[in-house]
Structures are given as C-alpha cells and as structure tokens.
Biopython code that builds the backbone (N, CA, C, O; Angstrom):
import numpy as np
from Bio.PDB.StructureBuilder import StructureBuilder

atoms = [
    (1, "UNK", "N", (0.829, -1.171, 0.000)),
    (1, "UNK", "CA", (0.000, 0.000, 0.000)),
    (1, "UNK", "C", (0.881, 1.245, 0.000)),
    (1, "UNK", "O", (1.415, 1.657, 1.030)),
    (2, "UNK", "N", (1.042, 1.957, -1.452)),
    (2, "UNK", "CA", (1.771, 3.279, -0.940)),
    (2, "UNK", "C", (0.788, 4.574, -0.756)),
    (2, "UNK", "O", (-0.415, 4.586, -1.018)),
    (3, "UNK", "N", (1.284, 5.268, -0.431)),
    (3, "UNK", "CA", (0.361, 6.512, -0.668)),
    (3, "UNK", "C", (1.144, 7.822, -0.005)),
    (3, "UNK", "O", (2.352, 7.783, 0.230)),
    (4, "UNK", "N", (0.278, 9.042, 0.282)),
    (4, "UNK", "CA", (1.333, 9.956, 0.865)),
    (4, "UNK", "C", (0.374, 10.764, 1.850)),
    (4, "UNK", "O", (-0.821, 10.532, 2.031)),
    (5, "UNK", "N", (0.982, 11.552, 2.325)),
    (5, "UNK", "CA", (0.368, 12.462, 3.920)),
    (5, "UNK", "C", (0.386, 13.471, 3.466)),
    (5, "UNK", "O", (1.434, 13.820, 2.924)),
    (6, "UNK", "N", (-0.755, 14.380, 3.485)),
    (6, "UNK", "CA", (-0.853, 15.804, 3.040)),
    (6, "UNK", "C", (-1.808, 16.780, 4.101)),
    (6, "UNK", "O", (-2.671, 16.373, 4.880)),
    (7, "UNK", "N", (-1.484, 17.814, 3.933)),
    (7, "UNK", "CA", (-2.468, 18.550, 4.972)),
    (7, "UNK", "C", (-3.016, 19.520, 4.070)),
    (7, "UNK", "O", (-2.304, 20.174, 3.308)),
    (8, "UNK", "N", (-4.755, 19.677, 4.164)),
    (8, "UNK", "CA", (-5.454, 20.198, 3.485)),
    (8, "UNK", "C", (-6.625, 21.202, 4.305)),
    (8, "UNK", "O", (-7.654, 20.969, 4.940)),
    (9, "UNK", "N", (-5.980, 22.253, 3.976)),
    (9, "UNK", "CA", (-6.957, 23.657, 4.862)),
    (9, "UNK", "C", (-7.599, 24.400, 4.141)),
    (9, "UNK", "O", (-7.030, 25.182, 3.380)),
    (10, "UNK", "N", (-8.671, 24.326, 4.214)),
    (10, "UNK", "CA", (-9.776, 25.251, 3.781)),
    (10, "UNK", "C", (-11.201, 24.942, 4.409)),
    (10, "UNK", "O", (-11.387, 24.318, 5.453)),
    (11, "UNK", "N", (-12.338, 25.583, 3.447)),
    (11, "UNK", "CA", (-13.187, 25.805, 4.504)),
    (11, "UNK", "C", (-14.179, 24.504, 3.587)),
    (11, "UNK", "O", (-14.052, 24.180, 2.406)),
    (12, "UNK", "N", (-14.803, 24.154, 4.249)),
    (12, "UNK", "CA", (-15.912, 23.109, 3.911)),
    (12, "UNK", "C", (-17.044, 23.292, 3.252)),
    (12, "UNK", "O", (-17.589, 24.351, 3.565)),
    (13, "UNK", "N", (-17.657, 22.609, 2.387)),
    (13, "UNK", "CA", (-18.833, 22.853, 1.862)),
    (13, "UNK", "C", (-20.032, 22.253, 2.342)),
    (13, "UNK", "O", (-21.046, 22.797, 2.778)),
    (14, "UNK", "N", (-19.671, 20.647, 2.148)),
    (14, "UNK", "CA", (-20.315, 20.284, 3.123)),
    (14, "UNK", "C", (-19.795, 18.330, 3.183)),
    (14, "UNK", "O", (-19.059, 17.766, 2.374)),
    (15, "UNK", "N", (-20.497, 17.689, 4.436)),
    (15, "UNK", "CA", (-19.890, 16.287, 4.446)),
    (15, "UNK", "C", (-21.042, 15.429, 4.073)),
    (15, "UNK", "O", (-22.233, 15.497, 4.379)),
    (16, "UNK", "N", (-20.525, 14.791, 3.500)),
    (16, "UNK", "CA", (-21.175, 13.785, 2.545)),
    (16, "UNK", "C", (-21.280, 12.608, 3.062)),
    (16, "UNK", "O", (-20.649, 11.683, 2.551)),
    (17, "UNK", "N", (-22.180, 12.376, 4.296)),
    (17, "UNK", "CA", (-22.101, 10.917, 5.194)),
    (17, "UNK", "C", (-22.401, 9.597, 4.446)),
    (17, "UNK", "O", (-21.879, 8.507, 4.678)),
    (18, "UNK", "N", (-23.537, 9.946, 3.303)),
    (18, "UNK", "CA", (-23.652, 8.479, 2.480)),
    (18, "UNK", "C", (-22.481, 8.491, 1.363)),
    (18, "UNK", "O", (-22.328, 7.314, 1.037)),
    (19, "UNK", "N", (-21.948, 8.981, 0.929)),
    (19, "UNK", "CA", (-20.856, 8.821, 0.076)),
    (19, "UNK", "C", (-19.508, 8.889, 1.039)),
    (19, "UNK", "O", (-18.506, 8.300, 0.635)),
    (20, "UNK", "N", (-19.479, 9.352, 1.867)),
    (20, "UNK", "CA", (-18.528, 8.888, 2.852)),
    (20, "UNK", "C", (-17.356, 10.429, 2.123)),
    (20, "UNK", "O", (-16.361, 10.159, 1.450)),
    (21, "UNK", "N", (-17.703, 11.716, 2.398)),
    (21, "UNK", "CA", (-16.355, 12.502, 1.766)),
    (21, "UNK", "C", (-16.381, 13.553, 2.564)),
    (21, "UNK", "O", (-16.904, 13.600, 3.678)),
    (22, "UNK", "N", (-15.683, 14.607, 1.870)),
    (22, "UNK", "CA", (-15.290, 15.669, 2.268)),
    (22, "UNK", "C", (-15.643, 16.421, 1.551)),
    (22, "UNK", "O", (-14.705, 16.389, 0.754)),
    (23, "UNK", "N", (-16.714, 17.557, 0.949)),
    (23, "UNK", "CA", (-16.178, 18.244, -0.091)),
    (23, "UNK", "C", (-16.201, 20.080, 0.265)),
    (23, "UNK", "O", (-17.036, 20.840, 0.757)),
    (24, "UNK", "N", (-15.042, 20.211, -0.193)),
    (24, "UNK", "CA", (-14.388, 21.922, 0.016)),
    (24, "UNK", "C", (-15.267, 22.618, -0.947)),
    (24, "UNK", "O", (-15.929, 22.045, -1.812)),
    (25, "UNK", "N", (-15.225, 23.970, -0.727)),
    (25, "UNK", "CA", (-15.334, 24.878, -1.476)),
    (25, "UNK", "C", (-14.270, 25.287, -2.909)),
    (25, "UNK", "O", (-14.636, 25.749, -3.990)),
    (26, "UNK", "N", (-12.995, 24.965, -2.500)),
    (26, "UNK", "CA", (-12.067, 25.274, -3.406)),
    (26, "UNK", "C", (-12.541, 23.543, -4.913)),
    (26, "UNK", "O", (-11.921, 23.498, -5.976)),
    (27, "UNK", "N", (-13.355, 22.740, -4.650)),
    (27, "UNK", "CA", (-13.423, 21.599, -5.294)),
    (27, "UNK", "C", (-12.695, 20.342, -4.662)),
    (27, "UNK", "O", (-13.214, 19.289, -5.032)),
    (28, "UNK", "N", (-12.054, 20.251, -4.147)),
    (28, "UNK", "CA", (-10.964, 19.214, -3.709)),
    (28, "UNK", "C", (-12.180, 18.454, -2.887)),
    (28, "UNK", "O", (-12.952, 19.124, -2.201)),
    (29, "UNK", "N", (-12.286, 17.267, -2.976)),
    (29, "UNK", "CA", (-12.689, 16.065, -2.453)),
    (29, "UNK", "C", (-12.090, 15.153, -1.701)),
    (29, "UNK", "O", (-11.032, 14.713, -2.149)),
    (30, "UNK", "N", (-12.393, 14.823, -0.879)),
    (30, "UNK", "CA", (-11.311, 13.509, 0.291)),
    (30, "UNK", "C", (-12.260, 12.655, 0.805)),
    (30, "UNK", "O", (-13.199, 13.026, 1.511)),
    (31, "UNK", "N", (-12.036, 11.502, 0.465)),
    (31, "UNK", "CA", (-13.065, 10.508, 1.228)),
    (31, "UNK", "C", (-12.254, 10.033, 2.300)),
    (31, "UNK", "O", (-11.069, 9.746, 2.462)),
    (32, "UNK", "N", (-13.766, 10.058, 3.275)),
    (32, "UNK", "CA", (-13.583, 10.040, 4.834)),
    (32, "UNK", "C", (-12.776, 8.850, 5.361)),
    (32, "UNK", "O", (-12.093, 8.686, 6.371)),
    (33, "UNK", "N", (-13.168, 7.911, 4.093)),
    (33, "UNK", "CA", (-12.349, 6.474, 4.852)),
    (33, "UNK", "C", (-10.167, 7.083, 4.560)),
    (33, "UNK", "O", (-9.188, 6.398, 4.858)),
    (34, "UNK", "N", (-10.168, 8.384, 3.979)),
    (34, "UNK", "CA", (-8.735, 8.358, 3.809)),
    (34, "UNK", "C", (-7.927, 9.838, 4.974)),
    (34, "UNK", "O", (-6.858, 10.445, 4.897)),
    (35, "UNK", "N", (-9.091, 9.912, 5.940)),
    (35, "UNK", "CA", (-9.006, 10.958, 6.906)),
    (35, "UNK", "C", (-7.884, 10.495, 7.781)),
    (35, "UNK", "O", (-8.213, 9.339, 8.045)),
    (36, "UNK", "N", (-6.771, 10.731, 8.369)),
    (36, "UNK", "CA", (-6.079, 10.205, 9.492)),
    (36, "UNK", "C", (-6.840, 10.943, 10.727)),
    (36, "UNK", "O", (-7.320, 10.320, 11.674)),
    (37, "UNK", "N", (-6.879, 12.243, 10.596)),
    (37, "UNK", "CA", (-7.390, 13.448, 11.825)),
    (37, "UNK", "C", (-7.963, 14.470, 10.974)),
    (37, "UNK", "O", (-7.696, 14.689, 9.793)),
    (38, "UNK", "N", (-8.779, 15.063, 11.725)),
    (38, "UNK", "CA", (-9.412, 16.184, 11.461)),
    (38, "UNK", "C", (-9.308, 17.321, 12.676)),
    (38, "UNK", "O", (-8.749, 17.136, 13.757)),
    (39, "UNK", "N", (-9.875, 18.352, 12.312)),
    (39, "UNK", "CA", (-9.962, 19.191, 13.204)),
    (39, "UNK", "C", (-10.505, 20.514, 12.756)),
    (39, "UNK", "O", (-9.850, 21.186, 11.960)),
    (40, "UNK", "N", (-11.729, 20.960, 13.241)),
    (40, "UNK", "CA", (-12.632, 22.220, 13.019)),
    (40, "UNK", "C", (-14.009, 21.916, 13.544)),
    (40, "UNK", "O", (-14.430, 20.761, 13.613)),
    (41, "UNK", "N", (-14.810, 23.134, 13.970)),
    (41, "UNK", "CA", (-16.192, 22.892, 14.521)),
    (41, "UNK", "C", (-17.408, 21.986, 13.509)),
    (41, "UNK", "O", (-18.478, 21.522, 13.902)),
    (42, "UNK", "N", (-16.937, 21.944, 12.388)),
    (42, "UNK", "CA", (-18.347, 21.228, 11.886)),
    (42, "UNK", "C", (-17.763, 19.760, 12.185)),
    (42, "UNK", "O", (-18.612, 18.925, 11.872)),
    (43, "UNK", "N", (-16.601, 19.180, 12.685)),
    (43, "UNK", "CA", (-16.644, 17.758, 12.860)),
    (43, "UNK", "C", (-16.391, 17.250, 14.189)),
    (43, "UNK", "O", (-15.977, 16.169, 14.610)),
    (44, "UNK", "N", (-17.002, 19.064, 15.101)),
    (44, "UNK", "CA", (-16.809, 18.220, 16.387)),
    (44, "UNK", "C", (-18.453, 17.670, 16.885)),
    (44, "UNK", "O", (-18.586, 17.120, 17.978)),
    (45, "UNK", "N", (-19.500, 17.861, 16.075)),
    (45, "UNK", "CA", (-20.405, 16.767, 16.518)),
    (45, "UNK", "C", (-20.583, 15.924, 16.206)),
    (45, "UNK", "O", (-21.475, 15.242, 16.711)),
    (46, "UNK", "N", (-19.491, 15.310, 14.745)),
    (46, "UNK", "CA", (-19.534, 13.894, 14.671)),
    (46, "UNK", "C", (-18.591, 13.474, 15.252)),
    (46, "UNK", "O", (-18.949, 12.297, 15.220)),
    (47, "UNK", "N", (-17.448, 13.438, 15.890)),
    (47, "UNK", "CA", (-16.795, 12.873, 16.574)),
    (47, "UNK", "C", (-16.696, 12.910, 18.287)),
    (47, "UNK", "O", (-15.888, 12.191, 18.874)),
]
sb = StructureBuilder()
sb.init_structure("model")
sb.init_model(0)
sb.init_chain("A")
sb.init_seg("    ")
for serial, (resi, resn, name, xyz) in enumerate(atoms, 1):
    if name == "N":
        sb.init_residue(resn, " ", resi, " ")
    sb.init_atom(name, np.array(xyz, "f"), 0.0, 1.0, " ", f" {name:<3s}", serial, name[0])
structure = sb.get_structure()
C-alpha cells in the first residue's frame, strides 16, 4: 500500500455521510475512509 500524507486547509462545503467525503469549497474532495485526523467545529459533533 503506498500513498502519501498531506495537509489540506480550507473551509468546507459540506460532508457527505452516504458517500462517505469531504467536499471543500475550493473543489478538492477527500473521502472520509482516507481521513487520518481532522480538526474544526463542523466535525466536532460527529466525533
């Protein structure tokens, strides 16, 4: 399994619980199963 570690800041659009993602305002997409940590107020009531 390779892959790489990146840190991605911006502001959220919104989370996508049945598709399982992330999606930003700037476009950039991240699915949740490839999250190590997070951190900001819209994901402190899911966690």
């Amino acid at each position: 399994m390779n892959g790489a570690y990146f840190t991605k800041i911006g502001n959220v659009r919104r989370v996508d619980e049945i598709g399982r993602e992330i999606l930003f305002t700037d476009g950039t997409v991240i699915l949740l199963d490839d999250v190590v940590s997070v951190e900001g107020e819209v994901f402190e009531e899911m966690y």
